[in-house]
C-alpha positions in Angstrom: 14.9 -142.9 110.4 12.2 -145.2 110.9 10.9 -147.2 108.5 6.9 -147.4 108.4 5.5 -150.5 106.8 2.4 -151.4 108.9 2.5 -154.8 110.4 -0.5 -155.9 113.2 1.0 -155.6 116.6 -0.7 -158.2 119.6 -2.1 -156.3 122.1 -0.7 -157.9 124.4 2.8 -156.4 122.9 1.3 -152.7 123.3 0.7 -153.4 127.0 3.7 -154.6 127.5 5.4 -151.8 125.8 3.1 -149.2 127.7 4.2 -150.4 131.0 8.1 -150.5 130.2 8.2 -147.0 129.2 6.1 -146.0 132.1 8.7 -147.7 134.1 11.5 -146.3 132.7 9.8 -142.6 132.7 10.2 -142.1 136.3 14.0 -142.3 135.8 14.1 -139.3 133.7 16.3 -136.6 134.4 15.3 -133.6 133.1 17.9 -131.2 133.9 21.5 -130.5 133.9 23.3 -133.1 135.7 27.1 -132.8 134.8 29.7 -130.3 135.2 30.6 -129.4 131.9 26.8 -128.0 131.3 27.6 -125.7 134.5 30.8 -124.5 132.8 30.8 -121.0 131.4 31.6 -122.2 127.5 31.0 -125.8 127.9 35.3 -126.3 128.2 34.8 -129.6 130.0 32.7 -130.6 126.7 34.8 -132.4 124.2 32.7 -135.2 122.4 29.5 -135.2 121.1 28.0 -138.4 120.1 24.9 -139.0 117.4 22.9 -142.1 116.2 21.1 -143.2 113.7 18.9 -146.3 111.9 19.3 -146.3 107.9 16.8 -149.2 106.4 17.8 -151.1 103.4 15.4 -150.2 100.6 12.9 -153.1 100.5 11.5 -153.4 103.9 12.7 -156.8 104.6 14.0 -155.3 107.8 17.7 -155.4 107.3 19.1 -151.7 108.6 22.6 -150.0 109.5 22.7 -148.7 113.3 25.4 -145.9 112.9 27.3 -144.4 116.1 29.5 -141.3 115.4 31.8 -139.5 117.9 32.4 -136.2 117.2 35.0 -134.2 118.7 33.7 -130.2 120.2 34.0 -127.5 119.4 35.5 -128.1 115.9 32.8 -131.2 115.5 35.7 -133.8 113.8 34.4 -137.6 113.4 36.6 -139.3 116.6 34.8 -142.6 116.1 32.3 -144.2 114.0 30.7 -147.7 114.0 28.6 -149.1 111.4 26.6 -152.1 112.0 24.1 -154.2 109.7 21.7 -155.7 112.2 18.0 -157.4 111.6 15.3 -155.4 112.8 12.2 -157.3 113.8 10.0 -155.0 115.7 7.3 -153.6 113.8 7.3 -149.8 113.5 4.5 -148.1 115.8 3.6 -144.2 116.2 5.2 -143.8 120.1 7.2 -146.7 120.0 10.0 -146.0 117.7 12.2 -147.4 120.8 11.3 -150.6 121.1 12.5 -150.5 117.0 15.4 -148.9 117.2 17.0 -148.1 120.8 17.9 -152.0 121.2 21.0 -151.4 118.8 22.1 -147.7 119.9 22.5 -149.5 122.8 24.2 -152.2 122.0 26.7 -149.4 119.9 27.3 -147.4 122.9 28.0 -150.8 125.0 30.7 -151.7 122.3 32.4 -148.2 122.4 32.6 -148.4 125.6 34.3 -152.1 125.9 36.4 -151.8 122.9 37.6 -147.5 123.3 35.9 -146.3 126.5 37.7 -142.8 126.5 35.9 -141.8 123.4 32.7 -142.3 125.3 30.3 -139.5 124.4 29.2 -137.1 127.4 26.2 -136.6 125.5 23.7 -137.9 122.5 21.9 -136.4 120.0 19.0 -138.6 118.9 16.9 -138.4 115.5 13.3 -138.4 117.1 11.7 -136.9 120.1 12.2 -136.8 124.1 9.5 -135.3 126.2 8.0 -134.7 123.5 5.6 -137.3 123.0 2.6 -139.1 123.6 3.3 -140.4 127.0 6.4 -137.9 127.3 9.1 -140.9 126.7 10.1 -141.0 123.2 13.5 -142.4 121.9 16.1 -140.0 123.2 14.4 -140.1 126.7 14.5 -144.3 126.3 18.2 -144.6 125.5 19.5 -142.1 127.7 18.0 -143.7 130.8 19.3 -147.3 129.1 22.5 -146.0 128.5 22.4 -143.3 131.5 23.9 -140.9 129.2 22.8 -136.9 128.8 20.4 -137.2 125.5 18.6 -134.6 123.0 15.6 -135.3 121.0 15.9 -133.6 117.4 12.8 -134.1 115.6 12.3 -133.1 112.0 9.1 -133.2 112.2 6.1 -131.7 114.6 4.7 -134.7 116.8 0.8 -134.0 117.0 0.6 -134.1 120.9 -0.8 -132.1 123.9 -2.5 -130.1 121.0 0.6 -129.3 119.2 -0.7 -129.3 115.8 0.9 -128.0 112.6 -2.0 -125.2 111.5 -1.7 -121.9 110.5 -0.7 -120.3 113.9 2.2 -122.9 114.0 3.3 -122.0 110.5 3.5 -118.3 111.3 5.3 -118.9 114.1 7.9 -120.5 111.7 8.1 -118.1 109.5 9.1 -115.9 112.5 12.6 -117.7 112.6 14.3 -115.6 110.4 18.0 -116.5 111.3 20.0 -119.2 112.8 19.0 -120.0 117.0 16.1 -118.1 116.8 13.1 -120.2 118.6 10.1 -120.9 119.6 8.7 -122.5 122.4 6.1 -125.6 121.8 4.0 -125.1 124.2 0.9 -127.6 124.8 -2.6 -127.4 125.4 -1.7 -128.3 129.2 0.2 -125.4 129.4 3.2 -127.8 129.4 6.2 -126.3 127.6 7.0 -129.7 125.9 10.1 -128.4 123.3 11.2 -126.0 121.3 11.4 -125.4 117.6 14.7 -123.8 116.3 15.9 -122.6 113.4 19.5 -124.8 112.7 21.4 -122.3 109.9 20.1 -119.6 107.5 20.3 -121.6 104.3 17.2 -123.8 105.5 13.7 -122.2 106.8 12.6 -125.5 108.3 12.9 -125.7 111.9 14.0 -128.5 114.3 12.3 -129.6 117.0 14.2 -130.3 120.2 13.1 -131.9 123.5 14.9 -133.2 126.4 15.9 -136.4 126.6 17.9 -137.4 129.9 20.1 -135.6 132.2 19.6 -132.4 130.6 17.6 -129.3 130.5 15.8 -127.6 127.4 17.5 -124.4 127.4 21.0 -126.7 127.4 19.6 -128.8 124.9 18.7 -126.1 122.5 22.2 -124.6 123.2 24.2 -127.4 122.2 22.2 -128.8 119.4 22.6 -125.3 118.0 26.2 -124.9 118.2 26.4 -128.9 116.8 24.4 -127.0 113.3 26.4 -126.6 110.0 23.4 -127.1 108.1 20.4 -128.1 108.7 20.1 -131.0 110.9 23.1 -130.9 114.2 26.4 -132.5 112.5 26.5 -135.7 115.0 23.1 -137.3 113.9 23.9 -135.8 110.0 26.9 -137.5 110.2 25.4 -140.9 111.7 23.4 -140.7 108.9 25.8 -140.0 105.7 27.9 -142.9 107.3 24.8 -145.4 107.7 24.0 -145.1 103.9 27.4 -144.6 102.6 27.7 -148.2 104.4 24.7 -149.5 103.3 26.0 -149.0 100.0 29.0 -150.6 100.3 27.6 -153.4 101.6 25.2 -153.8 98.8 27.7 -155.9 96.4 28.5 -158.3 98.8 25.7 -158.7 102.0 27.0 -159.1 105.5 25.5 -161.1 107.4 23.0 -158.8 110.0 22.5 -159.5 113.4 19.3 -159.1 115.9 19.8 -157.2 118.7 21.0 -159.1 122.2 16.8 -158.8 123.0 15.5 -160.2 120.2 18.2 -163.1 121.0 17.2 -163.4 124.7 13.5 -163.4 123.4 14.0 -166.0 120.8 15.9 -168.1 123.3 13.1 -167.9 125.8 10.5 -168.8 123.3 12.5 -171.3 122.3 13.0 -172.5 125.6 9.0 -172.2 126.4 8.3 -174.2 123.3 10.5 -177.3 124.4 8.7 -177.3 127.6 4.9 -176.9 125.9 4.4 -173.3 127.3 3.0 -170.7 125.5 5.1 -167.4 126.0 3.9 -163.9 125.9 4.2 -162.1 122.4 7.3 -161.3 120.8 8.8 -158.7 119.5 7.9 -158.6 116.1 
């Protein structure tokens, strides 16, 4: 999902991105907030939304932000939107967010301008929740923007809390033998941070699911299970396929891509700031 060519990042940026996601952390919800997750079966649960960035080989920044719909149970594509946009911010190890959450946000605003009752009652998100170094990764960032019920689904094990991917953690993988069976990732702190599941039987490697927003884990782990044909849940695997597949139709003749509506409020302040012979604080690149 995220592209990782290294690029020097001010300081001053880090800070600033420290103390935004330590003000949006205290908004975190993590527990089951809506009435379909009390419902015995989930039968007030009918879409199931997943997002996802694909990068255009090259690493110029240009990327597809994918938003799929899916309807539940039966997991049909309702909606899809595929959008070629300019990513500026540098990729960082805990701030994928301030990346990539700029235009899932922007997707979910346009879904719900242009076909609000397709809005999603819930999001799975490729990357982590809780589960992270200052327990507010990507799917806890957009779900508080977007105030929407959102699942962290990780591919791969964050090294946090003294979560570490050794020989202990490898057995406990190879204990997943069949579809839904779990484990819990449990830190150092004693913390019970996620939990690794096994997604179908044709794949050994586990998942990694953390809440996001407005959710619980034992919900979380539920759902993203039930959303598993294969391997990864079919909302984000279908965000995916879609973002390539438009990537590469794309190729022949390049769209113009957009910035997000931050990177435009930022380059109009700077721009501002500049005309009035004020230096402004770091952006987002």
């Amino acid at each position: 999902m995220a592209e990782t060519v290294p690029k020097a990042v001010p300081a001053a940026t880090l800070r600033r991105w420290e103390c935004e996601q330590d003000r949006l952390r205290a908004a975190v919800v993590p527990e089951d907030t809506e009435r379909w997750q009390r419902e015995p079966g989930w039968a007030g649960l009918q879409r199931v939304g997943g997002v996802d960035l694909s990068y255009v080989k090259g690493g110029d920044g240009s990327a597809c932000a994918s938003l799929v719909v899916l309807g539940y149970p039966g997991l049909e594509v309702l909606y899809e939107d595929c959008r070629m946009v300019a990513v500026s911010a540098p990729y960082v190890a805990g701030f994928l967010a301030f990346r990539e959450v700029p235009f899932m946000v922007e997707a979910v605003e346009r879904l719900q301008r242009e076909q609000p009752g397709l809005r999603p009652q819930v999001l799975l998100v490729d990357g982590n929740g809780l589960l992270h170094q200052r327990g507010f990764g990507v799917a806890c960032h957009l779900g508080v923007l977007t105030d929407l019920p959102c699942v962290g689904v990780a591919k791969n094990l964050l090294h946090v809390d003294g979560l570490v991917k050794d020989e202990l953690h490898k057995e406990q993988i190879r204990s997943l033998q069949k579809k839904g069976d779990t484990f819990p990732l449990t830190g150092t702190s004693g913390a019970v941070l996620g939990m690794a599941l096994r997604g179908c039987n044709n794949s050994s490697k586990p998942l990694y699911i953390s809440v996001g927003h407005r959710i619980c884990l034992e919900t979380a782990v539920r759902l993203v299970k039930s959303c598993c044909k294969y391997r990864i849940p079919e909302p984000i695997r279908q965000a995916d396929i879609r973002s390539r597949a438009y990537i590469q139709k794309q190729m022949c003749s390049p769209p113009a891509v957009v910035p997000s509506g931050l990177k435009r409020k930022e380059d109009a302040e700077l721009e501002g700031k500049s005309h009035s012979g004020r230096n402004g604080e770091d952006p987002l690149h």
